[in-house]
N, C-alpha and C positions, 0 to 999 in steps of 0.2 A: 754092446760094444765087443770088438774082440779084444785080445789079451794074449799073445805071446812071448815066451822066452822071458820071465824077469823073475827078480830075486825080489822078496817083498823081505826091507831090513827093519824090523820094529827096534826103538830105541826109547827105554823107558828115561824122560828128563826132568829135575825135577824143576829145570830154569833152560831154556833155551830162546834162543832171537829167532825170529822170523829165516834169517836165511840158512840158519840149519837145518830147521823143517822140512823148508822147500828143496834143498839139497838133498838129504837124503828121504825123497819121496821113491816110488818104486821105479825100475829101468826097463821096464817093458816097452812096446810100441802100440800104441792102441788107435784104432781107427773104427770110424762108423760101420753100421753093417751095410749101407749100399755101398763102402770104397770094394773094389776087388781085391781079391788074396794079391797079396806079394809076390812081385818075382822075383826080388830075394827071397833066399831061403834063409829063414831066422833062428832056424835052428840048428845051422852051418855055425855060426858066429854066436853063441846068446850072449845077451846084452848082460850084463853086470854094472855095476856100480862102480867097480874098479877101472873096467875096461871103458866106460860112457865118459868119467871124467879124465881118463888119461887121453882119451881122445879128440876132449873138448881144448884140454892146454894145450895138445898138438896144433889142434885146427887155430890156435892164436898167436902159435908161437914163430915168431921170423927165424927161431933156427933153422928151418927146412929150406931156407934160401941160402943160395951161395954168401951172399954177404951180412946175412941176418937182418935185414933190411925187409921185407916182405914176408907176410903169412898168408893163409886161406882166409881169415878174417879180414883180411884188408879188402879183398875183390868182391868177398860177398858177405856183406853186412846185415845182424841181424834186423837195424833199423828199417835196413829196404828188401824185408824177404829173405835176406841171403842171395841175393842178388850187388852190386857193385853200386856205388853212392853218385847213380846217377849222371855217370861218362858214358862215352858211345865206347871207351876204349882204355881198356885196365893200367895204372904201372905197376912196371918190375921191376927188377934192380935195374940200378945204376940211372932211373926212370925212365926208361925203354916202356912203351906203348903195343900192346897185342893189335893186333890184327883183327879180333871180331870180339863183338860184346859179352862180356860177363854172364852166363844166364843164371837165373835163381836155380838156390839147390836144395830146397824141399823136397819134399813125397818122392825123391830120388828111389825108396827102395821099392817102386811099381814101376821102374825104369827099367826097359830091355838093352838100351844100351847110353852111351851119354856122348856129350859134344854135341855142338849144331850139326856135325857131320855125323853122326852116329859112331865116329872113330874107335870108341872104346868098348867095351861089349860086357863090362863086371865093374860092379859098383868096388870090388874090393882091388882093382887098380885106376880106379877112376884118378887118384891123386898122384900117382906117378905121371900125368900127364903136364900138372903145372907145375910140379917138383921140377924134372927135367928140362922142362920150357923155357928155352935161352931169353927169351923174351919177359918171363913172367919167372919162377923162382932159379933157373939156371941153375941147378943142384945136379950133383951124381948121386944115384942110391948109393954107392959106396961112402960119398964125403958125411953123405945124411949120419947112417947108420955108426960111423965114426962118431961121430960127434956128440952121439945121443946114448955111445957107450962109453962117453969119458966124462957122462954127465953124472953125480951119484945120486940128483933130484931122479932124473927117468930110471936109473938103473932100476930106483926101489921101486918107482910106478909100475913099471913094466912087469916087475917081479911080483907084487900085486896081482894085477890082473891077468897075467899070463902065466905063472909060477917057473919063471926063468930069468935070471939077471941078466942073459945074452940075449940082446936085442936085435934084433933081425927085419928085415923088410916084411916079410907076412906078417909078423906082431905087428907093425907101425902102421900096415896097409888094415889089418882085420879092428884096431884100434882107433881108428877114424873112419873107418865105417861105422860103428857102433856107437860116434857121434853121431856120422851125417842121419843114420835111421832113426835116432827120433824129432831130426828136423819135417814134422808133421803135420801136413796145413788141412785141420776139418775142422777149424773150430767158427767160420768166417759167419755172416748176416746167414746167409744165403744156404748154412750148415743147419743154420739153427731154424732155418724155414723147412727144409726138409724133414727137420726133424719133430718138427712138429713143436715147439720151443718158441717161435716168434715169427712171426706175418713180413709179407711184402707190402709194400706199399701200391696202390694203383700203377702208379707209372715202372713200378720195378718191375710186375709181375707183367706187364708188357714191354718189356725190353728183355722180358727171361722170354718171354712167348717167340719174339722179333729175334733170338740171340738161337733158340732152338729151331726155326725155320732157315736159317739161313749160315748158322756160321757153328752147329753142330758137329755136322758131320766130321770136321777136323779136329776139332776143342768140344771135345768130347765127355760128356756129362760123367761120374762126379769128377775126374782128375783134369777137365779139361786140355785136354788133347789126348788125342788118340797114336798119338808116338810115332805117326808116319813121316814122312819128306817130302815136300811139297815145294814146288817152285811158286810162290805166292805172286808173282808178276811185278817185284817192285826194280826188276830187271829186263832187259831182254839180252842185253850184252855182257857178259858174266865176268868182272875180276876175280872171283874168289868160285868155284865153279862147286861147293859145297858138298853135297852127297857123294859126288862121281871121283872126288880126292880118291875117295877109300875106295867105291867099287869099282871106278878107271872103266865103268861105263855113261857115253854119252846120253843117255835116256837119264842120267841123273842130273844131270848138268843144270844150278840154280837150285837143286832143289836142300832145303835145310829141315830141320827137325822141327815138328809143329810143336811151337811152346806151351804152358800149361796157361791159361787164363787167371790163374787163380794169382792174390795178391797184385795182379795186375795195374792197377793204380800207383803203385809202390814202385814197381820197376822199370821206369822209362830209362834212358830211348829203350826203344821198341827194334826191331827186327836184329837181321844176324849181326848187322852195320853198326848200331844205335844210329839209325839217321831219322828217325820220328821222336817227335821228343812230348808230342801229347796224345791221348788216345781219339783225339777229334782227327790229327792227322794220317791217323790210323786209318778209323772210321773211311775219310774220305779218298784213303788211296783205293779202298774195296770196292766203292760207288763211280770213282771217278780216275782212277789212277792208273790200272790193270795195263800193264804193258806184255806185249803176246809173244811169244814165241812157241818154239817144238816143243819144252818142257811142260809148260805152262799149267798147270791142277788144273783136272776137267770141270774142278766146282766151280769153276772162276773165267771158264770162257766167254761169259755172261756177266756183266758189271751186277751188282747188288744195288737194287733201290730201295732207300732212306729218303723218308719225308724228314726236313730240321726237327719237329717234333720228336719223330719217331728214333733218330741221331742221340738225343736228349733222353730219352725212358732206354735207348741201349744202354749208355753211356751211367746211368741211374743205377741198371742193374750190375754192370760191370764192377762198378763201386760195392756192390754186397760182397762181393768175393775178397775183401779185404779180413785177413785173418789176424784180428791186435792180438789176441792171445800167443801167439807165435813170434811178434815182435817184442815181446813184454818178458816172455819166460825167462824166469831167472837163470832156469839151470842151462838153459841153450847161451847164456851173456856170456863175454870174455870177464873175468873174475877169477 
């Protein structure tokens, strides 16, 4: 396993509960040896104790909205991945509805860049995106940083983990980053097959065999997906024209960020929309659904055939990639 950036805190007790143990366990970021290095740089940021939990009560806390009404925990639940509770379409204040689905925010720090649309390009303003969002927390960094310097609960946090009472937008940004990176999905069935730890089932380990013939190349082994943009065909006439937002070229046009496979089970609806709401309708938009245009991913100018069986040992294996350890963790819960 790797191991960087953490502070290992020993605390000799001679009586402690259960949730202080697991609270102050170590704040490193650890990941299997087949994941890739990180494109965050972790040692831009190190993770602390101070810094992981002041970033954990950010990400729950509705001050960061205009009306205190909304946090980062409400769009994306640990229950569902950190992914949204299962709407095609988030609220925000005043319950004002976004425009595209919620995506889960795991293994965020092997991300190049974030949004459906690749919009963002650092994980450490990723969160000025929903802050700002008329639509979802409708906040100004200045009302933020007001209000989080008239707190004397954050003053001392901050001071803590940053050794400055003056709280600033880089502290708030570099401090919820240091939550989101140990939101870390390797612990899933399909982790622990790799690792030599526990077996597939028959019908799994042909639906991993049917899942790397055919739907590899995008969802791409171990993070599944391979961070590209792809116009997956569940359009041909574009309301939301995705990619091409940001580069204002038409060769992008349709195309959105390939998502990770992983926890998948957990996250429906499915695409940029949420207009799929089970993974069979998934399944059969790839087989049967492909609609064409100029955009359209060259993997897919070709329908994918599924035998009902073979639909079924996918769908099997897809289920391994569910991670409970990640839904469960204490220290990732609102608390």
């Amino acid at each position: 396993m790797k191991l960087f950036s953490f502070i290992v805190v020993v605390f000799t007790l001679i009586s402690c509960t259960k949730e202080k143990v697991e609270k102050y366990e170590p704040f490193g970021v650890t990941y299997p040896d087949y994941f890739p290095e990180t494109v965050y740089d972790l040692e831009k940021n190190i993770l602390t104790k101070e810094k992981f939990e002041l970033g954990r009560k950010l990400f729950y806390d509705e001050i960061l909205s205009s009306d205190n009404t909304v946090s980062c925990g409400n769009c994306h639940s640990q229950t569902h991945a950190f992914a949204d509770h299962n709407v095609s379409f988030s609220s925000g204040v005043n319950n004002l509805l976004g425009t595209r689905n919620s995506p889960a925010i795991f293994n965020m720090i092997w991300s190049p860049a974030f949004m459906w649309d690749g919009g963002v390009n650092h994980i450490e303003i990723f969160s000025l995106a929903p802050i700002t969002n008329p639509l979802e927390m409708n906040e100004s960094m200045s009302n933020v940083i007001q209000k989080l310097n008239s707190n004397a609960v954050y003053k001392q946090l901050f001071n803590e983990a940053f050794g400055s009472t003056e709280i600033t937008d880089l502290f708030l940004f570099k401090a919820l980053t240091a939550f989101m990176a140990k939101l870390v999905s390797a612990n899933s069935k399909y982790d622990a097959y790799r690792k030599g730890t526990a077996t597939l089932s028959a019908d799994e380990l042909k639906g991993l065999s049917l899942f790397r013939i055919n739907c590899a190349s995008c969802h791409t082994e171990p993070l599944f997906t391979n961070y590209s943009y792809k116009n997956n065909g569940i359009d041909n006439v574009f309301t939301d024209l995705g990619r091409a937002k940001i580069t204002l070229d038409p060769s992008d046009n349709g195309k959105f960020k390939v998502p990770t496979l992983r926890n998948i089970e957990l996250t429906y609806p499915y695409m940029h929309d949420g207009r799929y709401w089970s993974l069979t309708q998934v399944i059969d938009h790839y087989t049967s659904g492909i609609k064409h245009s100029a955009t359209l991913a060259t993997q897919l100018q070709n329908p994918i055939s599924f035998t009902s069986t073979e639909k079924q040992q996918l769908l099997k294996f897809l289920k391994t990639l569910t991670d409970y350890e990640l839904l469960s963790d204490f220290n990732l819960s609102d608390h």
